[in-house]
C-alpha positions as CSV (number, residue, x, y, z in Angstrom):
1,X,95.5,112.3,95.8
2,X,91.6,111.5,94.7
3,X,90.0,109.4,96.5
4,X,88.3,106.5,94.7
5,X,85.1,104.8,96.3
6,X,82.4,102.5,94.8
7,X,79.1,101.4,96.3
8,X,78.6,98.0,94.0
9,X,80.9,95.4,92.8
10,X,80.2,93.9,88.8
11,X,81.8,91.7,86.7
12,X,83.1,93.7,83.7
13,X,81.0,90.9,81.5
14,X,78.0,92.5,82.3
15,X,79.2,95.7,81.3
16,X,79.7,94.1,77.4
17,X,76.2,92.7,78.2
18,X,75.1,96.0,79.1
19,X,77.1,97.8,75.9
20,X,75.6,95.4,73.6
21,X,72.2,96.0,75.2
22,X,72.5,99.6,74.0
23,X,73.7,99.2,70.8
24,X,71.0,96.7,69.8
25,X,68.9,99.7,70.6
26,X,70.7,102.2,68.8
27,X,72.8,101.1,65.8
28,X,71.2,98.3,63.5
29,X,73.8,97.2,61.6
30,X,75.5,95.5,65.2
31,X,75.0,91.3,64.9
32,X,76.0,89.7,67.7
33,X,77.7,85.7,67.2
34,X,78.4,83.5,70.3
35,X,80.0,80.2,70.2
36,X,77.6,78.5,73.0
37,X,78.1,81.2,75.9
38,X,75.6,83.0,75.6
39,X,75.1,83.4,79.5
40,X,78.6,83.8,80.1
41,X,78.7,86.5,77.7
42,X,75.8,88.4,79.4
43,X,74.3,88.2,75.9
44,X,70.5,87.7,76.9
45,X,68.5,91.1,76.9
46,X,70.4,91.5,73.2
47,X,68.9,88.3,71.9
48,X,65.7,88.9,73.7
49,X,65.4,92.5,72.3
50,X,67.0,91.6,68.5
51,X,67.0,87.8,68.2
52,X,66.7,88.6,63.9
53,X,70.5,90.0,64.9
54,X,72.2,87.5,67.0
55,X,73.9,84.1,65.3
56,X,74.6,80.6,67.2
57,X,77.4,78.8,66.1
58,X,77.7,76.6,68.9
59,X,81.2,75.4,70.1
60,X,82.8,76.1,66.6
61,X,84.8,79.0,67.2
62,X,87.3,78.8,64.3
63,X,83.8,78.9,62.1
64,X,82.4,81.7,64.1
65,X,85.3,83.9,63.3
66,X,85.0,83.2,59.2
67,X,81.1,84.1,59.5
68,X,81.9,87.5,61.1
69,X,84.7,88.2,58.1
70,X,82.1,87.5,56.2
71,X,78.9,89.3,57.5
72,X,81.4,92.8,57.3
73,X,81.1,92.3,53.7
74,X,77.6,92.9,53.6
75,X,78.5,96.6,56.1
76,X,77.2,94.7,59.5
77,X,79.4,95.0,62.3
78,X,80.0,91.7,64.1
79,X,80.4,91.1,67.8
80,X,82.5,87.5,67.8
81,X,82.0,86.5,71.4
82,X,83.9,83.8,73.7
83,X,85.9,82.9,76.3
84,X,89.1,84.9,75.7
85,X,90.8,81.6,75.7
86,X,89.0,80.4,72.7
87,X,89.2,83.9,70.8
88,X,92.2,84.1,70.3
89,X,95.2,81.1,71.0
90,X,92.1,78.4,69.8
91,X,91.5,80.3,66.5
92,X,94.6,82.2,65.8
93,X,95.1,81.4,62.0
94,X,91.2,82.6,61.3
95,X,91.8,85.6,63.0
96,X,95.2,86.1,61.2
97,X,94.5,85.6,58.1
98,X,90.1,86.4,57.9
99,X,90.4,89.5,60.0
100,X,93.9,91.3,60.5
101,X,95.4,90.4,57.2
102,X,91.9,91.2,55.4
103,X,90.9,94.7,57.6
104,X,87.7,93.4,58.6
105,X,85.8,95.4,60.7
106,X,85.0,92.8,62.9
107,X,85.3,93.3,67.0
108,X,86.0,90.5,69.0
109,X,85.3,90.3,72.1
110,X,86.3,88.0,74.6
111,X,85.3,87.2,78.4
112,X,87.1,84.8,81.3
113,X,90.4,86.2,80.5
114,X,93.2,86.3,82.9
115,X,94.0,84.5,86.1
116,X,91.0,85.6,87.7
117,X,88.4,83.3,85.8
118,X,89.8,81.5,89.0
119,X,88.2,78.1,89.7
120,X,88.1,76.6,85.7
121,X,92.2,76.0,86.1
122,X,95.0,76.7,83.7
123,X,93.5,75.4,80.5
124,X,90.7,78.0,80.6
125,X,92.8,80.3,81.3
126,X,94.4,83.0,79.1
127,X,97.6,85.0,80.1
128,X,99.3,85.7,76.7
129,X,96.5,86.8,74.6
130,X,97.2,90.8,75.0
131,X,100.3,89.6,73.3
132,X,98.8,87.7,70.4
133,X,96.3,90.2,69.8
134,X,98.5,93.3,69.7
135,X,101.5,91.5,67.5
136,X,98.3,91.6,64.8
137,X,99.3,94.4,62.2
138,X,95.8,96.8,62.3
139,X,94.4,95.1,65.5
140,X,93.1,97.5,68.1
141,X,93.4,96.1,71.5
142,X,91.4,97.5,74.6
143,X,91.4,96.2,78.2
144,X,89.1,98.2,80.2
145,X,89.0,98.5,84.5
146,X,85.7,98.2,85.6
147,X,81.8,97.7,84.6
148,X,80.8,101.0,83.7
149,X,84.5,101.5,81.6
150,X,83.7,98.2,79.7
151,X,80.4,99.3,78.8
152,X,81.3,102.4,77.1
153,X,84.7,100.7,75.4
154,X,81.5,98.5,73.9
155,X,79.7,100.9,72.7
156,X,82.9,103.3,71.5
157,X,84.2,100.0,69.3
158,X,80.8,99.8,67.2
159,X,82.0,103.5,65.8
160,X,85.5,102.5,65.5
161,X,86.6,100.7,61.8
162,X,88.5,98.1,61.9
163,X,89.5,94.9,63.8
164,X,89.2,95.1,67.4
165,X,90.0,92.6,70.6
166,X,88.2,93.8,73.5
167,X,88.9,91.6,77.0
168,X,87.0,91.6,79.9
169,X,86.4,89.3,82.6
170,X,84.3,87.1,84.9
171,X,84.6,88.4,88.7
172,X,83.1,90.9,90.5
173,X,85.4,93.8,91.2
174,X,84.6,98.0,92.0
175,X,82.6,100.0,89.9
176,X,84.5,103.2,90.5
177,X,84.3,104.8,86.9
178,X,81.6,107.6,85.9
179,X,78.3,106.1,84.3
180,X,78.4,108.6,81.6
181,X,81.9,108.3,80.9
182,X,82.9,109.0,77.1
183,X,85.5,105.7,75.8
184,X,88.3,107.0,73.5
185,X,90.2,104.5,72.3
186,X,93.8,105.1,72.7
187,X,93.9,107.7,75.1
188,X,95.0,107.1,78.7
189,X,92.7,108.2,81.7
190,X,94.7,109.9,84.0
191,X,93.7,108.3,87.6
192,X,95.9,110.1,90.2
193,X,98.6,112.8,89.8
194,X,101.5,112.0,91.4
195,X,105.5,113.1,91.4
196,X,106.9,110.1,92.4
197,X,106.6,106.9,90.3
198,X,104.3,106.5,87.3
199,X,102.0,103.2,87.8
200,X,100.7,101.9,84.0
201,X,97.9,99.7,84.8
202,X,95.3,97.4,82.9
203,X,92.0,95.8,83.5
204,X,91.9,94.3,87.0
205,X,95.0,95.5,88.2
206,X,93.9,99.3,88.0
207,X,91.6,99.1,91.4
208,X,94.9,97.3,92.8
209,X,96.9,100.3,91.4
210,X,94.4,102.7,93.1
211,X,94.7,100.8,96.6
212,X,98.6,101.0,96.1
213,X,98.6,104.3,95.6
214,X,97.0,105.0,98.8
215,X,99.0,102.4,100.5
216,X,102.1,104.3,98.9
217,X,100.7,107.7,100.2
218,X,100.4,106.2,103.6
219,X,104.4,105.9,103.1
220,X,104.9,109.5,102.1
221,X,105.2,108.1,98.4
222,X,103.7,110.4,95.7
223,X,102.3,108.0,92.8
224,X,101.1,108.8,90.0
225,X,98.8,106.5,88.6
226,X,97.5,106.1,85.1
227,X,94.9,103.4,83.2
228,X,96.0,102.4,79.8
229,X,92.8,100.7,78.6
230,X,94.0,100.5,75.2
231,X,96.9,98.5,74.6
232,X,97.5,99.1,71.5
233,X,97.5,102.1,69.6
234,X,99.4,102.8,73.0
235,X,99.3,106.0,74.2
236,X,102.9,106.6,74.1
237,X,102.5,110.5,74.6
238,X,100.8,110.0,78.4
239,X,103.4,107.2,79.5
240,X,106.8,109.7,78.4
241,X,105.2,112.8,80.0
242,X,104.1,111.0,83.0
243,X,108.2,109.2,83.2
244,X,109.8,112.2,82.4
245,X,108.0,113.9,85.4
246,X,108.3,110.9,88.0
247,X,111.5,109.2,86.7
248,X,110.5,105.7,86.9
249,X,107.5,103.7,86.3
250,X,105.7,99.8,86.7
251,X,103.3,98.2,85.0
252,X,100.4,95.8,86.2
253,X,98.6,93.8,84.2
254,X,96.5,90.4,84.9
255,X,98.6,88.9,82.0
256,X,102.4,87.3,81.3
257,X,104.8,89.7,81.7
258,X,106.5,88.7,77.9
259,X,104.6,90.7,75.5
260,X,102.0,92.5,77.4
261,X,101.7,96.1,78.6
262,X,104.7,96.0,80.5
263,X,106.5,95.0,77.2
264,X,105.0,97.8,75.1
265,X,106.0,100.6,77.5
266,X,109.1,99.0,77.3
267,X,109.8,99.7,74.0
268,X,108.8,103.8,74.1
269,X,111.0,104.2,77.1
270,X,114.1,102.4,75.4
271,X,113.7,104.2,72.4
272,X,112.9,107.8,73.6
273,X,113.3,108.2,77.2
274,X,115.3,105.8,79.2
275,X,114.0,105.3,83.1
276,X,113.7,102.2,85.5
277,X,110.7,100.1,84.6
278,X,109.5,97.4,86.8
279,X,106.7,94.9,86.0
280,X,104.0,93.3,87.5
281,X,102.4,90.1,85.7
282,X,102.8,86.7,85.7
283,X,105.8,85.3,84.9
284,X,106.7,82.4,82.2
285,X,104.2,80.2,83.9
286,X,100.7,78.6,83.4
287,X,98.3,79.5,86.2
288,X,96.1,76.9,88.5
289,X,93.0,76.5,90.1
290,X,91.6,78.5,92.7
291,X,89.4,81.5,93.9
292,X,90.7,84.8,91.7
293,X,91.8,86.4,95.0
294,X,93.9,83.3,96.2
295,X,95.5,83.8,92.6
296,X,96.5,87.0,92.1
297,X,98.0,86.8,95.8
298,X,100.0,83.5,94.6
299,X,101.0,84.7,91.4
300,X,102.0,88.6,92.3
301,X,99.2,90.8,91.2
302,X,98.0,92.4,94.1
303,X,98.4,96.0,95.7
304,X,101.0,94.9,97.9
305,X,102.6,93.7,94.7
306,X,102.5,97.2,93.3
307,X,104.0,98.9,96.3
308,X,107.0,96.6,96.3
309,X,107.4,97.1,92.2
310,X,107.8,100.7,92.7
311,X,109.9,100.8,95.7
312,X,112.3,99.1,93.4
313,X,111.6,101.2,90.7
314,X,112.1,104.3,92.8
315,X,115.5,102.7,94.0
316,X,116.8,102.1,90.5
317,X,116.3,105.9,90.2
């Protein structure tokens, strides 16, 4: 098994921050719109360097989506940015109707998601929007793992035409991904080989994957462990060759387990190779307040977590 190390920890936010620094210097047609976040969004050194391309629609998010339908018209590519609360269940209709139903190129791109924005409490908080987004007919959802992953998924979705929901997040977690990494949407990155039990993971939860696959190893337990940063298209090809080797799988995701990735890999494996899947997520409940590591130990999203799931899943083999 590789061995995964990192000497830095970074919020994935700054990697968008980072992304969007880049493609203000490299693709002129990128505007960037923020509904009063701009900190939060790690927005500043694109402002600073093309303020002539950045829009302030204050806390108006609903309005902010409708400007960026419209501003694709004109062939700019707009960056909608907000809480991931706010981007999606707070403007829902907009993005339905302006964006999805009308093809608009527009990427939104959405920060604080998941239990791990921590502290801010439950209505802050966004553990269904993976769901939302990828129930959208045409939109391209990506959840990327670490700083350095979320800056090149930024800078890959300014080539990509169409709609786009891109979710990241507030804490600091590993950077354990190459700097120079090429992004292609919909194509799993392979993390670990194993023979064992495939582990789907998302976002956050891939570091915890990484740590449970050593912890698993410790155990004489061969995992295989694989990141699916792009929810949807799904790369349904990785997941069945990965399950037909192993014979069972999990998924983690920082996310309700109804409709997220769990859900998706679900439906390949029901309808074209049947094999024990167990999930981690959050289930059927609202999350709380607290620090993002006291929450993903209360609500089941940890490595230990992982381990457990596919014990189980191995069992049901």
């Amino acid at each position: 098994m590789k061995k995964y190390t990192f000497t830095e920890k970074k919020d994935t936010r700054s990697g968008f921050g980072a992304g969007m620094q880049v493609l203000g210097q490299t693709n002129p047609n990128v505007v960037a719109l923020c509904a009063d976040l701009v900190g939060s969004l790690k927005l500043d050194a694109f402002i600073k360097e093309n303020p002539e391309r950045f829009i302030q629609c204050g806390i108006s998010e609903a309005n902010m989506i409708g400007m960026a339908a419209g501003l694709t018209i004109g062939g700019k590519i707009p960056f909608a940015t907000t809480f991931a609360n706010f981007a999606t269940s707070r403007v829902y209709d907009q993005v339905r109707q302006s964006v999805a139903y009308s093809n608009k190129n527009v990427k939104i791109c959405a920060s604080h998601a998941g239990l791990t924005l921590g502290e801010d409490g439950a209505t802050h908080q966004i553990l269904e929007d993976l769901g939302m987004m990828k129930m959208l007919p045409g939109m391209t959802v990506i959840n990327p793992c670490d700083y350095n992953q979320t800056k090149a998924a930024t800078i890959a979705i300014a080539d990509y035409e169409g709609p786009v929901y891109l979710r990241f997040g507030r804490p600091v977690i590993p950077v354990f991904t190459d700097a120079d990494q090429k992004f292609e949407i919909g194509k799993a990155w392979m993390v670990n080989e194993g023979t064992d039990v495939s582990i789907f993971a998302t976002g956050h939860l891939v570091w915890e994957a990484i740590l449970a696959g050593e912890m698993l190893e410790a155990e004489g337990i061969n995992a295989e462990i694989i990141n699916i940063h792009t929810i949807k298209p799904l790369d349904e090809k990785a997941i069945l060759q990965s399950v037909k080797k192993t014979g069972c799988a999990v998924s983690a995701e920082e996310h309700q387990i109804a409709g997220g990735l769990g859900d998706s890999i679900a439906q390949v494996l029901i309808q074209k190779h049947l094999a024990p899947l167990e999930y981690v997520g959050v289930n059927d409940t609202f999350g709380e307040s607290g620090t993002p590591a006291q929450l993903m130990e209360k609500y089941g999203l940890t490595a230990k977590d992982i381990v457990a799931a596919a014990k189980r899943a191995i069992a049901r083999k």
